[in-house]
C-alpha atoms as one frame of an Amber mdcrd trajectory, in Angstrom:
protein
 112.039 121.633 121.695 112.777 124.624 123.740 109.016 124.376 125.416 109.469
 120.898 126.290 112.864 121.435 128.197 111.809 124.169 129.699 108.349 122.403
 130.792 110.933 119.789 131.846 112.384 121.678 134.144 109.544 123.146 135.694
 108.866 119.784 136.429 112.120 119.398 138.205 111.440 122.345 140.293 108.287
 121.188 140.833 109.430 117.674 142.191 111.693 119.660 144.562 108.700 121.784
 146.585 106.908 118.439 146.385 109.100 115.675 148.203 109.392 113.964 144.636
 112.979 115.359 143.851 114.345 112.265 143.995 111.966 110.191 141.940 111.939
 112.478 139.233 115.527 112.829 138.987 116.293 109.351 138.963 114.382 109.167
 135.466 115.577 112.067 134.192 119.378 112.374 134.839 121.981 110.295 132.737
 123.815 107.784 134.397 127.047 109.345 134.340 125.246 113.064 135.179 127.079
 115.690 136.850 125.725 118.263 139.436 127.945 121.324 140.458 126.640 123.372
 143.334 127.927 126.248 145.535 131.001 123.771 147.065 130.705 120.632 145.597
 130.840 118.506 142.642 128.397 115.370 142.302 127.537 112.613 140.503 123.674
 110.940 140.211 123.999 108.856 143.410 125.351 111.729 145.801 122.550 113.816
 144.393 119.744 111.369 144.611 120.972 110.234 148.092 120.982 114.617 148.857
 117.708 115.124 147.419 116.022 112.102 149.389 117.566 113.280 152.971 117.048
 117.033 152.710 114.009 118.888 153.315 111.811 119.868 150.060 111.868 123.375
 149.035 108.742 125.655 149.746 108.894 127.551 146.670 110.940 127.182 143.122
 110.320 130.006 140.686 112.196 130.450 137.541 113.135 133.434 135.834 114.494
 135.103 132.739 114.765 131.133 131.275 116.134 130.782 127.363 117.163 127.755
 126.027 120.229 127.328 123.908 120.237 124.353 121.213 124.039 123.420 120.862
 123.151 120.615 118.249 119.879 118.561 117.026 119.844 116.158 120.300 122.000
 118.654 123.292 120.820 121.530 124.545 121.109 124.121 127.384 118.508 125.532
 129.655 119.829 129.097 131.324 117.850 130.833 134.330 117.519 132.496 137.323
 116.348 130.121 140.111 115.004 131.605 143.550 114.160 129.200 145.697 113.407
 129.325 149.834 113.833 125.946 152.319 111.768 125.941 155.659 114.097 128.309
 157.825 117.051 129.539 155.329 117.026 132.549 153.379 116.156 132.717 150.051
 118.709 131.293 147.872 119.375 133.303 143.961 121.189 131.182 141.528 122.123
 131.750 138.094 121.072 128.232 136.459 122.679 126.106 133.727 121.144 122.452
 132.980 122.495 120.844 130.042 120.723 118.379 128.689 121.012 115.360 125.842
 118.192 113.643 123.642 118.634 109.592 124.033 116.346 108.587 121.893 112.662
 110.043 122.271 113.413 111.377 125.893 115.548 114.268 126.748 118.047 113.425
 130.082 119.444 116.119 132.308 123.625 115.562 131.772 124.973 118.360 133.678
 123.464 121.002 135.946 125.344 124.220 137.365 124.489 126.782 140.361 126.549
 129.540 140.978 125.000 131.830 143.696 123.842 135.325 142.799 124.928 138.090
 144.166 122.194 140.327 143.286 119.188 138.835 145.228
């Protein structure tokens, strides 16, 4: 379990440096799915409507990633994300993606970035 939600969010990342964001996350978040980022709180429309007008990210690493199983079928996936867009400066996040097993597929819930201030 904690290798396949960790592959699954690779894949997110992925999707993100790839211009498939928004594709991927349409299959993967819950309907009601919450995102909270540095200034805002959204839900699965805002973000897929975000995702589809920004620009992908060049690079998406991961870092110093466990996964902690609250019960058989929820889970949370903790990290360090860096990440740099075409013409920003790198951005350092601490990570949190919490996500729920409905049925044989695990969904991506809730997902929270707070900025690091160590980069």
């Amino acid at each position: 379990m904690h290798e396949d939600l960790l592959a699954l969010e690779r894949k997110g990342t992925e999707a993100l440096t790839t211009g498939r964001g928004a594709a991927f996350y349409a299959e993967v978040l819950t309907d009601d799915a919450l995102m909270v980022v540095p200034g805002y709180v959204v839900d699965k429309a805002m973000f897929l409507a975000s995702v589809g007008s920004e620009s992908a990210w060049s690079s998406f690493a991961i870092e110093e990633a466990r996964v902690v199983q609250l019960t058989p079928v929820c889970a949370i996936v903790l990290y360090r994300g860096r990440g740099i867009r075409p013409g920003q400066e790198e951005y350092v996040a601490r990570i949190s993606s919490t996500y729920v097993k409905c049925g044989e597929a695990w969904k991506l819930a809730y997902h929270q970035q707070t900025p690091d201030p160590r980069p």
